[in-house]
Structure formats: structure tokens, C-alpha cells
C-alpha positions in Angstrom: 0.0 0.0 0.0 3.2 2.3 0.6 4.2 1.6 -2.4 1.0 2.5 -4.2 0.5 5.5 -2.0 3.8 6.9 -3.2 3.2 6.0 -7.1 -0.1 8.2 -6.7 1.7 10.7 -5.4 4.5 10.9 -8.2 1.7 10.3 -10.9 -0.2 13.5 -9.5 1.8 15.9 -7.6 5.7 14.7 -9.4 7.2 17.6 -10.7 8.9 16.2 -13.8 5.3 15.1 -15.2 4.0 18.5 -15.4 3.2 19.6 -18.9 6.5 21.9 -20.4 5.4 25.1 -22.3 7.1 23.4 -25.3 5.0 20.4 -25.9 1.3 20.1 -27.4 -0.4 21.0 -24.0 0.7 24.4 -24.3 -2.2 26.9 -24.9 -1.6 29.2 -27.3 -2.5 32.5 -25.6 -5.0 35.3 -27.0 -2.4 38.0 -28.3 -3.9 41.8 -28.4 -1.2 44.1 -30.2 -2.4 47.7 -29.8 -0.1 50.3 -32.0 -1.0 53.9 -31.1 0.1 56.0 -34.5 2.6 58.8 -33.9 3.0 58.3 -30.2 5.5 60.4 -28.7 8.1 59.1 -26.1 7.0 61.8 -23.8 3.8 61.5 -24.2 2.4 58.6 -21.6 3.2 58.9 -17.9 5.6 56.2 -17.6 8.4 57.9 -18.5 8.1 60.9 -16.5 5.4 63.7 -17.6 3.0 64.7 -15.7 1.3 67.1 -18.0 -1.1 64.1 -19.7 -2.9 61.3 -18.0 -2.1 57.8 -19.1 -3.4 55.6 -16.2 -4.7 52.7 -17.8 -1.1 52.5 -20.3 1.1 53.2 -17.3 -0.7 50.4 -15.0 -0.2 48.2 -18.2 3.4 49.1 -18.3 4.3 48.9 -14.7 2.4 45.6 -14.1 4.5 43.7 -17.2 7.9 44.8 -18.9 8.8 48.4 -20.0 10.8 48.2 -22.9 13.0 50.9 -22.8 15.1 50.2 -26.0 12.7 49.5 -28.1 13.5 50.6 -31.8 10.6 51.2 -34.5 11.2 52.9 -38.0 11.0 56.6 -38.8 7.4 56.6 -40.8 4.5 54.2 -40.6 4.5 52.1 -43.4 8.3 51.1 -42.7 7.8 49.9 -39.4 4.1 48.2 -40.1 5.9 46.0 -42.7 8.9 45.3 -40.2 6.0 44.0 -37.4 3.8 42.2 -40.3 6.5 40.1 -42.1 9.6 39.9 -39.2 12.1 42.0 -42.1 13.0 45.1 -41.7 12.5 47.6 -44.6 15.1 47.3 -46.9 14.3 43.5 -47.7 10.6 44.5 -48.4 11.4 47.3 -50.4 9.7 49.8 -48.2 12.7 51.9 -47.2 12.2 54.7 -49.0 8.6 56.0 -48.0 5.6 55.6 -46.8 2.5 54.2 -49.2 0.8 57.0 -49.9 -3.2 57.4 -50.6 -2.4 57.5 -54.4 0.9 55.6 -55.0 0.0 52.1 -56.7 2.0 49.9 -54.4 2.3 48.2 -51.1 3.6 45.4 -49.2 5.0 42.8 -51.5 2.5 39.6 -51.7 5.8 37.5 -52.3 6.2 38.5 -48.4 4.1 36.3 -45.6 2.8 38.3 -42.2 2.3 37.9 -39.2 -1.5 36.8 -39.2 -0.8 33.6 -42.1 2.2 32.4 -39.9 -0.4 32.7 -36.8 -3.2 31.0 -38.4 -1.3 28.1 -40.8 0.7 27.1 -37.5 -1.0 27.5 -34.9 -5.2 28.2 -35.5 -4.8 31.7 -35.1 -8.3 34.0 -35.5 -7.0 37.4 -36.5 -8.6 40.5 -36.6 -7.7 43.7 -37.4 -9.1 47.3 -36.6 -8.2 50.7 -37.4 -5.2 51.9 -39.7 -3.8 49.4 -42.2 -1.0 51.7 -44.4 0.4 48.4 -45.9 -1.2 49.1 -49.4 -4.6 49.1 -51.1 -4.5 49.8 -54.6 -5.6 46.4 -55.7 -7.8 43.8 -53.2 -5.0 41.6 -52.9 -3.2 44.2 -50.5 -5.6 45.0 -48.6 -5.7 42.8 -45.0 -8.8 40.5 -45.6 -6.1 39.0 -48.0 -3.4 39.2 -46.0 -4.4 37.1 -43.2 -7.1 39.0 -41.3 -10.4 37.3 -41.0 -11.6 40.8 -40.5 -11.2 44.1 -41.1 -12.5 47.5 -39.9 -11.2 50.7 -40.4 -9.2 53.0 -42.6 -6.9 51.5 -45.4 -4.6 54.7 -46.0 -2.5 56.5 -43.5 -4.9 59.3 -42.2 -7.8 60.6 -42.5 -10.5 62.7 -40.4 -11.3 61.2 -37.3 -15.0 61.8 -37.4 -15.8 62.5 -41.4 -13.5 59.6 -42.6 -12.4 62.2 -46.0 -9.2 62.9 -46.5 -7.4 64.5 -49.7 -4.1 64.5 -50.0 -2.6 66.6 -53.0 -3.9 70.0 -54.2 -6.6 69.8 -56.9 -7.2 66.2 -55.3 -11.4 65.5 -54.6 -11.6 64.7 -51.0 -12.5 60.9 -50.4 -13.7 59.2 -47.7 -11.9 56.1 -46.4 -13.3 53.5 -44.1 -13.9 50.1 -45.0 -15.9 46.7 -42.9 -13.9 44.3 -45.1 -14.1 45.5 -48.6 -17.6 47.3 -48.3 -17.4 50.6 -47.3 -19.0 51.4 -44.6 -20.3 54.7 -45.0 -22.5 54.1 -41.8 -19.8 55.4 -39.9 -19.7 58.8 -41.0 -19.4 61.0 -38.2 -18.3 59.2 -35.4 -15.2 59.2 -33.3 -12.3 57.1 -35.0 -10.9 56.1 -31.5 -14.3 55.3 -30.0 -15.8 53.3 -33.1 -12.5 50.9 -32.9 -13.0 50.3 -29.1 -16.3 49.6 -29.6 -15.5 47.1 -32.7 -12.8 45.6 -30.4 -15.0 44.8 -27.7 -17.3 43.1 -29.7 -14.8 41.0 -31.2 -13.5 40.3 -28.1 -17.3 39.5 -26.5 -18.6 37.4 -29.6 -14.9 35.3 -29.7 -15.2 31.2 -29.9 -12.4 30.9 -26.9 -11.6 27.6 -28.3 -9.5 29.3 -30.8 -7.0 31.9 -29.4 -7.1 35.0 -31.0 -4.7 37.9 -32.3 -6.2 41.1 -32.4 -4.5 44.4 -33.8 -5.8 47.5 -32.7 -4.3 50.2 -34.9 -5.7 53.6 -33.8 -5.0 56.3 -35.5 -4.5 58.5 -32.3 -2.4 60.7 -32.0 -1.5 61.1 -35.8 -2.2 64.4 -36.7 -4.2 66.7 -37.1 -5.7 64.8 -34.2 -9.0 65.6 -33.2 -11.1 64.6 -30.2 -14.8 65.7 -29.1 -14.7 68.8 -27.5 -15.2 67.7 -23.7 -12.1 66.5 -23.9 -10.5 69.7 -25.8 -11.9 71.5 -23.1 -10.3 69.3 -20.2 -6.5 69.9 -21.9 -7.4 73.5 -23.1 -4.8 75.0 -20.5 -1.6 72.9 -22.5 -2.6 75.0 -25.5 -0.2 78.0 -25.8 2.0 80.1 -28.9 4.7 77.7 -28.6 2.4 74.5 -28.8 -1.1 75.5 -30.4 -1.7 71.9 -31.1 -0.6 69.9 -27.7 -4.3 70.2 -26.2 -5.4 68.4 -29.3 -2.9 65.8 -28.8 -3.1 65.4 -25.5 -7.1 64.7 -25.7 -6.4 62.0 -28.1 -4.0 60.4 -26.4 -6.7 60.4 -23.2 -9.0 58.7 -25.3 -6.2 56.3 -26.5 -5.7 55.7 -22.9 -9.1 55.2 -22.3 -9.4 52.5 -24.9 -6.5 50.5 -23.6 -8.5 50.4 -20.2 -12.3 49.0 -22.0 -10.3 46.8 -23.8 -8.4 44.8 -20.9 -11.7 45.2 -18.9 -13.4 43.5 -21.5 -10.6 40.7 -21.9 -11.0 40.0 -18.0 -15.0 39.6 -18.1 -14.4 37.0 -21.1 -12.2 35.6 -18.8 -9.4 35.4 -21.5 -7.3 37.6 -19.4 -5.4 35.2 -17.7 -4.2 33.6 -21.0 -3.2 36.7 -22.8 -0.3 38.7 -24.0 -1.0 42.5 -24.3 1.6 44.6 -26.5 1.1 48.4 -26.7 3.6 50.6 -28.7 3.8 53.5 -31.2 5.0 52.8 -34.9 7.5 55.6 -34.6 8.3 58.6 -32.7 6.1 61.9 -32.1 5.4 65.1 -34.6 6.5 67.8 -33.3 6.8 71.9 -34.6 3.1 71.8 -36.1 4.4 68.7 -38.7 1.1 67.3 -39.5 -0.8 70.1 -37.4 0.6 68.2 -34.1 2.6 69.2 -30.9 3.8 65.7 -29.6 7.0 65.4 -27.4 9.4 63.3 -27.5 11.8 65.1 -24.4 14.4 65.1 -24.0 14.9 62.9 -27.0 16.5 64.5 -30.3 14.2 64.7 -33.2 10.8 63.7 -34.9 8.6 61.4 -36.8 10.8 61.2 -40.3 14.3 61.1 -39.0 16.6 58.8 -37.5 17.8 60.7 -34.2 16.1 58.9 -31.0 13.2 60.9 -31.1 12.1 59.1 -34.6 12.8 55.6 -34.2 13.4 54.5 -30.4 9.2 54.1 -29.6 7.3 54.0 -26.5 6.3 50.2 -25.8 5.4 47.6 -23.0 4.4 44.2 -22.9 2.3 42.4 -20.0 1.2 38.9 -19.7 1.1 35.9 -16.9 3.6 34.3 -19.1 5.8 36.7 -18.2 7.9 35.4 -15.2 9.6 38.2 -14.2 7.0 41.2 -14.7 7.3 44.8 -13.0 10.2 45.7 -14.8 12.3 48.2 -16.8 13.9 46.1 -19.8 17.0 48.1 -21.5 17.6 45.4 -23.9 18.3 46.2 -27.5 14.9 45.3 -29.2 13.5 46.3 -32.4 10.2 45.7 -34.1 10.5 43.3 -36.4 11.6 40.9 -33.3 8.1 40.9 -32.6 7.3 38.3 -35.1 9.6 35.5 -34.4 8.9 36.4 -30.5 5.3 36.6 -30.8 5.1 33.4 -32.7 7.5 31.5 -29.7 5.6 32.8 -26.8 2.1 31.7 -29.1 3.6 28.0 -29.7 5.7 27.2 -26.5 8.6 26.6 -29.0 10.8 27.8 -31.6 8.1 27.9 -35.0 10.1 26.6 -38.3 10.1 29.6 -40.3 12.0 31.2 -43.2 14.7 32.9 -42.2 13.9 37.1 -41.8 15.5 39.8 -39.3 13.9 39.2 -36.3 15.3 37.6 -33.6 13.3 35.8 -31.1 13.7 37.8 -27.7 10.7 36.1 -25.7 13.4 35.1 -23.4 14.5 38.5 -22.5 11.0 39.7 -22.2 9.9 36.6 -20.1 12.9 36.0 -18.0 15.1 39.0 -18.0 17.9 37.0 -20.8 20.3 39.1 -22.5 18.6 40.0 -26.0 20.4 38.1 -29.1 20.1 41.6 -31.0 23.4 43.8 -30.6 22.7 46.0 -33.9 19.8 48.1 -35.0 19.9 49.6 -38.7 17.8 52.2 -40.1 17.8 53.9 -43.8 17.8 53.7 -47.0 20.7 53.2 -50.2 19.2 55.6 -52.6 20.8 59.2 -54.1 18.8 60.4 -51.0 20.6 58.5 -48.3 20.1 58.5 -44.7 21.5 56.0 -42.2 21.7 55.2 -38.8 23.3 52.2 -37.0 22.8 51.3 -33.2 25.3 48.8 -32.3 25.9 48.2 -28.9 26.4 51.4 -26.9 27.1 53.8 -30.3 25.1 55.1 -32.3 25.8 56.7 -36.2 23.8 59.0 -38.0 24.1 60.8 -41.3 21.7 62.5 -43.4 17.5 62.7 -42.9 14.3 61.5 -44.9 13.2 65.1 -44.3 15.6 67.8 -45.7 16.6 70.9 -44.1 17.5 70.6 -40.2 14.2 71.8 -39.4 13.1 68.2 -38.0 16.6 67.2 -36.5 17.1 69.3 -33.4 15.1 68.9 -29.8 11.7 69.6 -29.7 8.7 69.2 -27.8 6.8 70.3 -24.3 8.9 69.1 -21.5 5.7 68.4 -19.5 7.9 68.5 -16.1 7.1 72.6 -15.5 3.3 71.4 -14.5 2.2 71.7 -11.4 0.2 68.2 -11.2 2.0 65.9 -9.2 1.8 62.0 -10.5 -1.9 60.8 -9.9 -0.7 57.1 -8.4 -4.2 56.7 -7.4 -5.7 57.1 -10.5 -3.3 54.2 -11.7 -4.4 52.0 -9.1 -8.0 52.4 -9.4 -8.0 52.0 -13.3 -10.0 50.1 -15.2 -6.3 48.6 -16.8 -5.0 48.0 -13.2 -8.5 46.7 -11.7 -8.5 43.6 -14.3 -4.7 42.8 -13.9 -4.7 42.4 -9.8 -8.1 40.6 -10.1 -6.5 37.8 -12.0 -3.3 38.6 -9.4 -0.8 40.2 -12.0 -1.8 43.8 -11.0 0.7 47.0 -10.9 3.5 47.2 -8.1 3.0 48.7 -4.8 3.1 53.1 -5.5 6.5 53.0 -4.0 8.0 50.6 -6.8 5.8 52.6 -9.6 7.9 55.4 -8.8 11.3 53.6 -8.6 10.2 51.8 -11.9 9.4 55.3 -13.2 12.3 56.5 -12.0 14.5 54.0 -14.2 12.1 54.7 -17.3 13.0 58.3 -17.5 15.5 59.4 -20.1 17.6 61.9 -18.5 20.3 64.0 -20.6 21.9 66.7 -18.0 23.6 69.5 -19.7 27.5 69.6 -19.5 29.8 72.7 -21.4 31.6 69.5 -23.4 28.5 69.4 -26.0 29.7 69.1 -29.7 26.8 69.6 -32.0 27.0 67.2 -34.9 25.1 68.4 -38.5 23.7 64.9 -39.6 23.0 66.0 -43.0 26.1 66.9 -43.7 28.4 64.8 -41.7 28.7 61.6 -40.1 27.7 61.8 -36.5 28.9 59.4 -33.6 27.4 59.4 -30.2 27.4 57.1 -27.5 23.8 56.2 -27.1 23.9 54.7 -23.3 26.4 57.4 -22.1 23.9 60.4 -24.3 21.0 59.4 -25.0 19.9 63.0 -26.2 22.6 62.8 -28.9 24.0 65.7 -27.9 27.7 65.0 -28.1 29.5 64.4 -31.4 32.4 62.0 -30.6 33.2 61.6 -34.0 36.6 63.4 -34.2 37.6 61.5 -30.6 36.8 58.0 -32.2 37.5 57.4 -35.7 38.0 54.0 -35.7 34.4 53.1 -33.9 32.9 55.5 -36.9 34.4 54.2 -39.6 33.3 50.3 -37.9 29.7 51.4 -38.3 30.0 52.8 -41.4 31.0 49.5 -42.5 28.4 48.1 -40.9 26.1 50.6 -42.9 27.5 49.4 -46.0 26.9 45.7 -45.4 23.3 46.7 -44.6 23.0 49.0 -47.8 24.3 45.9 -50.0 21.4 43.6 -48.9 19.1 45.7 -49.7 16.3 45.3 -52.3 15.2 47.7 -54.2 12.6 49.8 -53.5 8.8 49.2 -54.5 7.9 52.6 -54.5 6.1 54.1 -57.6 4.8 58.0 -58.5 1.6 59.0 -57.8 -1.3 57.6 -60.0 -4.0 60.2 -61.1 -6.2 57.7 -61.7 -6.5 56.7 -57.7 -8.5 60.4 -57.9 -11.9 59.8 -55.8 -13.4 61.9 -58.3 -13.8 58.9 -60.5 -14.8 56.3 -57.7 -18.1 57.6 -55.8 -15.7 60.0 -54.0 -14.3 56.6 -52.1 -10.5 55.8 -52.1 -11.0 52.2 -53.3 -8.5 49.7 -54.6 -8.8 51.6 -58.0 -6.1 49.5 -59.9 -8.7 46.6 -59.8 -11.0 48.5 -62.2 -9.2 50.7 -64.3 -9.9 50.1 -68.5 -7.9 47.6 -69.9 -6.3 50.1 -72.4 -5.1 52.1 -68.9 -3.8 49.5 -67.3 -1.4 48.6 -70.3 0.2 52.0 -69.7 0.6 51.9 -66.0 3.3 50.7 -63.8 2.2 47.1 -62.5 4.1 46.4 -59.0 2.4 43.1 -57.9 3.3 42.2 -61.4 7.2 42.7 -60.7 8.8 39.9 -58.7 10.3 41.3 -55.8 13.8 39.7 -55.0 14.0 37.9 -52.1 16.6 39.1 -49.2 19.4 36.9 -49.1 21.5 38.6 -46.0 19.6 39.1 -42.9 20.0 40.7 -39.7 22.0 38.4 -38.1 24.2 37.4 -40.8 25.6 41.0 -40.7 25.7 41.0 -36.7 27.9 37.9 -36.6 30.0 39.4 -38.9 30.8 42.1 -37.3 30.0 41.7 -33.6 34.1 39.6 -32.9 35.3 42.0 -35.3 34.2 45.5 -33.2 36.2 45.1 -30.3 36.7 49.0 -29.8 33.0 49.6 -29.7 32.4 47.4 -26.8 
């Protein structure tokens, strides 16, 4: 009987029969990805403003992983096809710019995303609302064919948040872009953009068959500019509005309702009770506008630059990640991650185990999130090899930089509301009592005690004291050198001190440049006009005359080359070779 007694025991309590996260038992968790759209760095709470409440964002943040290194791409469309396929940029030929409302191009369809790996490997149900930006010129670019089961929202990169019309050249008809699938739904003329993609992502999230997990991408538009918002909250932030930023009360109301829609959303996820097998992303696509671009005051302090260039205040983005698979949560993480990791690391936290895939850029940092790991990536590159270049290469603790996707220097000096001359102190209750922080400590993963908040705050906040050493460095028409850890706020040119570390990224550049592909950018068609399509932006290169279309640039019939180098190919090739830059 002893002996029985203790074979029941190993058979139900033994620890080495437990189910491992890497065989067939493992649960694929519910993944909800929500990318704010021009977010500035200084523009939540958690890293150390005051000046615009973010409660339900910062009790995300403090209650998972803060990443504080987190690296996006200058524009939009860049860095959506860097999350979507797991390649950076220049291997999906979308270096150069963004997809504009009337250029007849898009994200390659030789290219698989993120959605088809989730639902071929794993059963994924994906669902996308809000902003798309990854092409819609013809049907098969648009995201019902690119792996989304479903699709509301807008298929350009702006629009107006409650009309839905948008031009976007002189002499252009105004059209009006919002789409349930490919119908366009009309019937949502006049609401709030930020309100009528909360409400479509509760639904999804209340009418969801649990017995599949589910990815969910909630693309806001908020805060791209010219933001709007409905005027009780323009009247709550109408004291931020002054001559030096006419536009940062607009901003800051959508960012509120941003912030507001992180907190339904959550709530909603805990009433389903899919909360406590979730993983919840929220991060920007690239950094804030600032000096009026785009009719919008955001603030990326005390970063250097803007949306459009590659100083920190374009590319490193505002992000955090929360789930109970994290095991060790309530954390700053100043790993070296960029966006295209989220792919490879989205698909290994989903499966329990490494997924067989092609090889692209990404690099599988689940580990580092999870467990605190060093992160495999040591290199970042931004940029493009055309007669326009502009290039910048993190590796390790330095940073280069030459040249801008904007010209002038207009864009490439420090801009923004500081946010630290208001008088509000940090509202720690208001984080606690959230709707965000209410769902995460009833399932037990809840925000930190207020103490820790601050020290996690604390080490969150990017802080660039003056010294009288500062040498300026003009990017656009010199090679600048910095060291990123050391200055963060790029404000010391070491160029001149260390030659040899600048000419080691340079050639790290180079290598970049030469696996590139070339770009899939076209010139604007006339023929995407409204005028001639109900006054809609539609997929017009699916209906154009068949004498038309013989005279018209055809991307999706051009085969776009494959990438051949990758990410870590150049890393390893460098990283023994750069001793100095260690």
C-alpha cells in the first residue's frame, strides 16, 4: 500500500510530469497588439510627464515589462511592414517611403505576415481594426487578404477622425476612407475614430469562440495628426494650448482617449475571462510630430528629433508588454529590441517553442521579455541606399547617424513640451484604481505597490543633463557618432575622438546597404483620384480600363527579390570584429 501510496503521489503531484510550455499541452495564448500611430516618447506617464494622463497605459506598463530600447522605424508604413512580415525595410522594399493614398504599391505579396504564420501554424483568428497603411491599390493588398479574418477601419495612412475624407494633393477630390472588409461602410460617417475601434474591439472580443486563441490588432490612428477629439475633452486639456504649442491640447485629448481605450479593452478581456491567457503589446510605430508637422505638438523630451528622422526621437518608440507568461514582470527592460523581433517572439511565446520559419531579421527575444535574458540583437539599422541616403546604426552602446528623410535641419534638433514645468503631481491613485489596473490584480498580476511605480518610473525616465563639453554634430552633412547609453539625447558628437568606432559602423552601414532590395515605391497615379470612384479611395487599380492598365506601372506584377542577408548574418559578422565599440 506504501508503495502505491507513493506511485499516486509521483503520478499527480511529481514535478517532472507536469506539462512543459514546449510540448502540445501548451495553450496558445490570446495575443492583443495595440499600436497607437505617432505616439510620442514623452507622451504617456511612464516615463516621467506629468502634464497628460495615461493611467490605464502606465498600470499596463508597470504591471509587465517596459521596454525601454525598443526601436521602431522613422514613418509608418516602414515599421508596419517590419512588425507584419519579421524583415526590416530594406528586404521588403519599403525603405524609402511611406504608401501614400495614391501611390499604386504596397507590401509585397511574395512576403508572408504575421496573421498567415499565426493561423497556418497554430489556428490563429486574426482581426484587425483601425489603420492598415500596408497598401490598397488592388484587393489583394488590402488585410482580408493578408491574413485578417476581419477588417475595420481606414486603409490609407490618415484621414479625419470623425468624417472619414481625407485629400491628400492639391486639386485632389476629398475621399472618404473607411472600409468593414471590402464594403465601405459609410455608416460610420461621423463618429469618433478612437471610440468606433474600441467599440468594434469589444465586440470582437465578446462574440470570440475561446476555443481558438485570438490575435487582435488594434491600430488607432490616435495621436496622428491633425488629431481631433470631441470637444469635452479639448476643453479638459485647453490650459496645454499655448503660442509655442497650439496643437498639444489636441494631442493630449487623443492620447486620453487612447488611454481610455486601452482600459475598456483589458476590462473587457477580463469579463471573457481570456485575461489570464493573454499577452498584451502596446507601442507607437515611430516617434512623435512635433513643430506643427502634421498640425501636431507631440514630445518626445528630451529625445532628439521627430517622426521622419533617424535621431532617437524618430525611431526609439514607447512600448510595453504584459502577460502571466511573463515570469519576471514589474520591470524596466534596456535590452536592445526592435520591431521586427516581434514576429519571431510573438510566434515562440504563441507555440511554446521555436516555430520553423524562413529565415527574416527578427530575432526571437521572448526570453528577454519573459525571463530578463540578454537579447540576441546587438545591432539596429535604419535607412535607405538611394541618391537620398540616410542611415543610422545602433550597435551596442554607439550610435551613427548621417543625413535625414526630411531635408533641411528643421526636424533634427530637440523639440517638444517638457511636460515637467506642471504643477500636477503624479496621480498614483488614478493608476491604481483603473479600469487597466483593476482587471490585472483581479486575476493577481496587478501593478506594483506606488513605492515601486515610482522607482520603476524612475528608471524609465530618459535623463540628458547639460554639461559645457556638447559638440553639435550636423547629420546632413556629416557623419555623426554618439554614444547612445552614455547620451542618450545625442547631444555629443564623438566623432573626431573616435575614428575607428565610426568608420566600424560605417562598414556596418555598407553591409546593410548591400542587402538591400530595391525599393517598390512608384509615383503617384491620377487615376487613384476619388473623383472617379463615388468619391471613395477604393483599390482603384482593380477597375481601371484595360487600355489604362497597359500604360501603368504594374508592382504586384514585378517579382520582388527575395533578401538573401539578414540581420543576423551582418551581426555575426561584425559583432568579434568590433572590439573598440564594446
Amino acid at each position: 500500500m506504501i508503495f502505491l501510496g507513493l506511485i499516486l503521489a509521483l503520478l499527480f503531484c511529481g514535478p517532472s510530469l507536469r506539462p512543459s510550455s514546449s510540448i502540445s499541452l501548451h495553450k496558445p495564448p490570446h495575443i492583443i497588439y495595440i499600436l497607437a500611430d505617432d505616439l510620442g516618447w514623452n507622451d504617456v506617464g511612464f516615463h516621467g510627464s506629468n502634464q497628460i494622463p495615461t493611467p490605464n497605459i502606465d498600470a499596463l506598463a508597470f504591471s509587465g515589462v517596459i521596454l525601454n530600447q525598443f526601436y521602431v522605424n522613422h514613418v509608418c508604413s516602414p515599421s508596419r511592414g517590419a512588425l507584419m512580415t519579421g524583415l526590416q525595410p530594406i528586404h521588403i522594399g519599403l525603405q524609402n517611403c511611406l504608401i501614400g493614398h495614391m501611390t499604386p504599391f504596397g507590401l509585397p505579396l511574395q512576403f508572408r505576415t504575421l496573421p498567415e504564420y499565426l493561423g497556418s501554424s497554430l489556428g490563429y483568428v486574426s482581426r484587425l481594426v483601425g489603420k492598415w497603411h500596408l497598401g490598397s491599390f488592388r484587393q489583394a493588398y488590402t488585410p482580408t487578404f493578408r491574413g485578417f479574418q476581419s477588417h475595420l477601419g481606414i486603409w490609407n495612412g490618415m484621414t479625419n477622425y470623425f468624417s472619414k475624407r481625407m485629400t491628400c494633393r492639391p486639386n485632389i477630390s476629398m475621399g472618404f476612407d473607411f472600409r468593414d472588409g471590402m464594403r465601405v461602410a459609410w455608416e460610420y460617417d461621423g463618429d469618433y475614430a478612437t471610440d468606433t475601434f474600441t467599440a468594434e474591439s469589444l465586440k470582437i472580443i465578446e462574440d470570440h469562440d475561446q476555443s481558438d486563441p485570438l490575435f487582435l490588432l488594434v491600430s488607432h490612428m490616435a495621436p496622428h495628426g491633425p488629431v481631433q477629439a470631441p470637444n469635452l475633452l479639448l476643453k479638459r486639456f485647453h490650459h496645454l494650448k499655448t503660442k509655442d504649442f497650439p496643437y498639444r491640447h489636441e494631442l493630449a485629448a487623443g492620447v486620453y482617449a487612447l488611454d481610455q481605450s486601452v482600459g475598456k479593452i483589458v476590462k473587457k478581456l477580463k469579463e471573457k475571462n481570456m485575461l489570464e491567457n493573454s499577452i498584451i503589446i502596446f507601442s507607437t510605430d515611430n516617434g512623435g510630430a512635433s513643430e506643427g508637422y502634421d498640425f501636431s505638438d507631440g514630445s518626445n523630451f528630451p529625445l532628439r528629433g521627430m517622426k521622419g528622422n533617424l535621431f532617437e526621437g524618430g525611431v526609439r518608440g514607447v512600448a510595453a508588454i504584459w502577460s502571466p507568461l511573463i515570469s519576471k514582470p514589474k520591470r524596466v527592460s534596456r535590452d536592445l529590441i526592435a520591431i521586427q523581433d516581434l514576429l519571431p517572439t510573438l510566434l515562440s511565446a504563441a507555440s511554446g517553442h521555436d516555430l520553423s520559419i524562413p529565415k527574416i531579421d527578427g530575432m526571437n527575444v521572448w526570453q528577454t521579455i519573459s525571463k530578463g535574458d540578454p537579447s540576441p540583437r546587438t545591432t539596429v539599422f535604419h535607412g535607405s541606399p538611394t541618391s537620398r541616403l540616410f542611415v543610422a546604426v545602433r550597435h551596442k552602446d554607439w550610435k551613427l547617424n548621417y543625413g535625414s528623410p526630411f531635408s533641411g535641419a528643421r526636424y533634427t534638433e530637440w523639440f517638444g513640451d517638457s511636460g515637467r514645468n506642471d504643477s500636477k503631481e503624479y496621480n498614483l491613485n488614478a493608476i491604481l484604481s483603473s479600469p487597466t489596473a483593476q482587471a490585472l490584480k483581479s486575476i493577481g498580476y496587478g501593478p506594483p505597490s506606488k513605492k515601486k511605480i515610482l522607482r520603476l518610473r524612475k528608471k524609465s525616465e530618459v535623463l540628458c543633463p547639460l554639461t559645457n563639453d556638447i559638440k553639435k554634430c550636423d547629420a546632413l552633412n556629416e557623419y555623426c557618432l554618439f554614444n547612445i547609453v552614455r547620451d542618450p539625447c545625442e547631444r555629443n558628437n564623438l566623432a573626431e575622438e573616435f575614428p575607428q568606432i565610426l568608420n566600424d559602423l560605417r562598414k556596418i552601414a555598407l553591409a546593410f546597404q548591400d542587402s538591400a532590395i530595391k525599393g517598390v515605391n512608384t509615383p503617384y497615379d491620377n487615376d487613384a483620384d476619388p473623383k472617379y470612384w463615388n468619391y471613395t479611395w477604393t483599390n482603384w487599380r482593380d477597375h481601371l480600363r484595360p487600355q489604362t492598365l497597359k500604360r501603368v506601372y504594374e508592382i504586384d506584377r514585378a517579382k520582388t527579390r527575395i533578401p538573401t542577408i539578414f540581420d543576423a548574418d551582418i551581426q555575426a559578422q561584425f559583432t568579434t570584429s568590433l572590439s573598440s565599440s564594446k
